[in-house]
C-alpha positions as CSV (number, residue, x, y, z in Angstrom):
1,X,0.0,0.0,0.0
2,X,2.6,2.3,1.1
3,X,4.3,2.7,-2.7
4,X,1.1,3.3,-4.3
5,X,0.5,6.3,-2.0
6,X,4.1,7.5,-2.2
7,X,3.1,7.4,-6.4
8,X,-0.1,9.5,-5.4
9,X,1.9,11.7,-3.4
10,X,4.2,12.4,-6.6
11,X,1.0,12.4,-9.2
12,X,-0.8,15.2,-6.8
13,X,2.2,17.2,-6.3
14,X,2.5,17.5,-9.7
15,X,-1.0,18.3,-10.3
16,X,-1.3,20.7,-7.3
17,X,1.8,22.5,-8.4
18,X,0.3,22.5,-12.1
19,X,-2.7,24.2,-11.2
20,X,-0.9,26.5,-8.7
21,X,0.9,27.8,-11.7
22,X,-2.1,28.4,-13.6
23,X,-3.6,30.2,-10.9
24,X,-0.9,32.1,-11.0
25,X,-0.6,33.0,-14.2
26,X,-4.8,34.3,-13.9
27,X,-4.0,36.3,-11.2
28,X,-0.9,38.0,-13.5
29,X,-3.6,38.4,-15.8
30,X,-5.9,39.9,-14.1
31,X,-2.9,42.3,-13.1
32,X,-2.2,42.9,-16.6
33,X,-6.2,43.5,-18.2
34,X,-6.6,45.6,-15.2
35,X,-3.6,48.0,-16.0
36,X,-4.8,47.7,-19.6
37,X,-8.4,49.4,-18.1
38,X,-6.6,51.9,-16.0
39,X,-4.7,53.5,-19.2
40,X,-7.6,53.1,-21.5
41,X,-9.9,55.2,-19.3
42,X,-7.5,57.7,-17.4
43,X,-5.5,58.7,-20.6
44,X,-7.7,57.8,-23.5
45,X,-11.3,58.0,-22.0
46,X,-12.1,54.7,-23.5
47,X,-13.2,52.5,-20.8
48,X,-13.4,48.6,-21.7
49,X,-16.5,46.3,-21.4
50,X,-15.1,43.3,-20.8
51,X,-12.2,43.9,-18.3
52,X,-14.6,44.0,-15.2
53,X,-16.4,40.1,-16.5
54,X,-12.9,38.4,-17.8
55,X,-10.7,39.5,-14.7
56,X,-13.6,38.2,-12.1
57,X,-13.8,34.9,-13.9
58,X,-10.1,34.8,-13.8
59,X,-10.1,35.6,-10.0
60,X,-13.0,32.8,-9.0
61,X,-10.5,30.2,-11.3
62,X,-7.4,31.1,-9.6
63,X,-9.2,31.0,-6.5
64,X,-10.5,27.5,-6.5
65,X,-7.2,26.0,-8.9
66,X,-5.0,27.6,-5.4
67,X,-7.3,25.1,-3.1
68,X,-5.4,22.5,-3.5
69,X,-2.1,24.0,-2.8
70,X,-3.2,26.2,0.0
71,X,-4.2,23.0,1.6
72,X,-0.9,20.8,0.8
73,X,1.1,23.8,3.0
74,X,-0.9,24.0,5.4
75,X,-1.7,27.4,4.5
76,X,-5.9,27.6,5.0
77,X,-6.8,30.0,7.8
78,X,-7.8,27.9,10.6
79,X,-8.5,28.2,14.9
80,X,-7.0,25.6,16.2
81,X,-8.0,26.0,19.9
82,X,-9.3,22.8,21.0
83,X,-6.8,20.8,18.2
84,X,-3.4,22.3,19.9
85,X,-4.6,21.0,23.4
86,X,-4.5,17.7,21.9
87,X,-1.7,15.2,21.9
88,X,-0.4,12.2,20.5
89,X,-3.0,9.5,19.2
90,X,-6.5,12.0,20.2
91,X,-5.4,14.8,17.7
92,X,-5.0,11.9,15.3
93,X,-7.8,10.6,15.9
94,X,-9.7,14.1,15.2
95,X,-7.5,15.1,11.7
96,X,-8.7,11.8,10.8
97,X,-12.3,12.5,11.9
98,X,-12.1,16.3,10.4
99,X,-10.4,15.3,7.1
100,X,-13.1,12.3,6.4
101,X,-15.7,14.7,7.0
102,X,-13.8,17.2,4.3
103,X,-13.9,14.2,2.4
104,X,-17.6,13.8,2.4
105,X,-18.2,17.4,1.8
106,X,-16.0,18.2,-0.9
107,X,-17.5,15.0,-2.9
108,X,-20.9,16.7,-2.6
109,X,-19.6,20.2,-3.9
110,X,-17.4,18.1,-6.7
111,X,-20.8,16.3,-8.0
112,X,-22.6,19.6,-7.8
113,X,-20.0,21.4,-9.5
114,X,-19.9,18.9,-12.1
115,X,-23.7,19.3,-12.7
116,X,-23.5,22.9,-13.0
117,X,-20.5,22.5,-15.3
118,X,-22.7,19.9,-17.8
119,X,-25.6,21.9,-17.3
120,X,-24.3,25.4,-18.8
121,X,-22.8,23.3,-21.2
122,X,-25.9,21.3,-22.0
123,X,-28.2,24.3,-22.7
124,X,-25.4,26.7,-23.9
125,X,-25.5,29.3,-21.4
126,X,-23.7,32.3,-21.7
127,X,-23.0,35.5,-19.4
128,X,-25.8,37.9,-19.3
129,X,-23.0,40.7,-20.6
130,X,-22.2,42.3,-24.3
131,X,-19.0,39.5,-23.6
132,X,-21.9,36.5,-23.9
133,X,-19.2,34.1,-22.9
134,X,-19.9,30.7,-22.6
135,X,-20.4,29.9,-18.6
136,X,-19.3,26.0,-18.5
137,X,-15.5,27.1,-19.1
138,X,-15.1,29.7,-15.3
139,X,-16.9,27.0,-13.8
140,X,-15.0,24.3,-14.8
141,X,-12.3,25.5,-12.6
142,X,-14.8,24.3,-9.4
143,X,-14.5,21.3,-10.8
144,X,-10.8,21.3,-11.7
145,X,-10.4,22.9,-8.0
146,X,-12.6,20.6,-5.7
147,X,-11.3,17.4,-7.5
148,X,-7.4,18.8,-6.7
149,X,-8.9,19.7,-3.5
150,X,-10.1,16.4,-3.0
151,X,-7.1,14.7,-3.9
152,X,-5.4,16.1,-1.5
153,X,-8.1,15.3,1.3
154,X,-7.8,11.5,0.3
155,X,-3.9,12.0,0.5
156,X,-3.5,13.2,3.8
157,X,-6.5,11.3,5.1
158,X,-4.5,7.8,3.9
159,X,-1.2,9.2,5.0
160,X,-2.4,9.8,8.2
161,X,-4.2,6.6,8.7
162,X,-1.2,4.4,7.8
163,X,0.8,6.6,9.7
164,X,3.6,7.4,6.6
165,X,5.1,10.6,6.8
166,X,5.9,12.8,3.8
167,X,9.2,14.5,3.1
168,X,7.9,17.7,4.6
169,X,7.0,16.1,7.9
170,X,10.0,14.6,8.1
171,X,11.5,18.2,7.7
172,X,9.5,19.3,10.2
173,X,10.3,17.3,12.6
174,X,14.6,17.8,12.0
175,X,13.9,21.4,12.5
């Protein structure tokens, strides 16, 4: 068992990392579009109609492609007060508790993300703007995003209930 995780571990680092790059990259264009709107009004009084649509879509995709990453650091906001009184084989216990019931959720939001996704696509919607852009292609990114996120819930859920440590545990617990 403990190879075939160590090959997911390597299959959804490289996912994670891919879709933390595109994330990246929409959040660098959503810089760029935004400076493109800034000029085009303040020195040519021509203001854009699509800047304001394309850099929120690009926003909501970077947003949910960066779950997946944010939760591999350990870099979600979280309280912690009950969980760092803990010790041992009890705050085990509740990650593994906690990170089946993320489990559970994050299937619901995936199926219901992919029936939004095939619905838009289905009947053809498109954004209610002059743009009239199709609606299945932001939203694919909940998909894309919860699935990653997903992933990663599985991961650290199977991980932790075999007890095999990742590399960054293990430098973790050198330091």
């Amino acid at each position: 068992m403990k190879p075939f995780l160590l090959q997911l571990d390597r299959l959804l680092t490289f996912l994670t990392h891919l879709a933390a790059l595109l994330a990246g990259l929409f959040i660098l264009a959503t810089a760029l579009i935004i400076v493109y709107e800034v000029i085009m009004r303040g020195l040519f009084h021509a203001p854009t109609e699509w800047v304001l649509e394309v850099s929120t879509y690009l926003i909501i995709m970077a947003g949910f492609l960066g779950l997946a990453i944010t939760f591999r650091e350990n870099a979600h906001v979280r309280v912690d007060l009950l969980a760092a009184r803990l010790k041992g084989k009890t705050q085990r216990y509740l990650n593994l508790v906690t990170d089946f019931l993320s489990i559970l959720l994050f299937l619901v939001f995936l199926t219901e993300s992919a029936d939004l996704v095939t619905a838009s696509y289905a009947y053809g919607k498109l954004s209610p703007s002059i743009l009239r852009f199709p609606l299945f292609i932001p939203q694919l990114a909940l998909v894309l995003g919860s699935a990653l996120l997903l992933g990663e819930l599985v991961r650290r859920f199977l991980f932790d209930l075999f007890c095999i440590e990742t590399q960054r545990k293990k430098k973790e617990g050198a330091a």
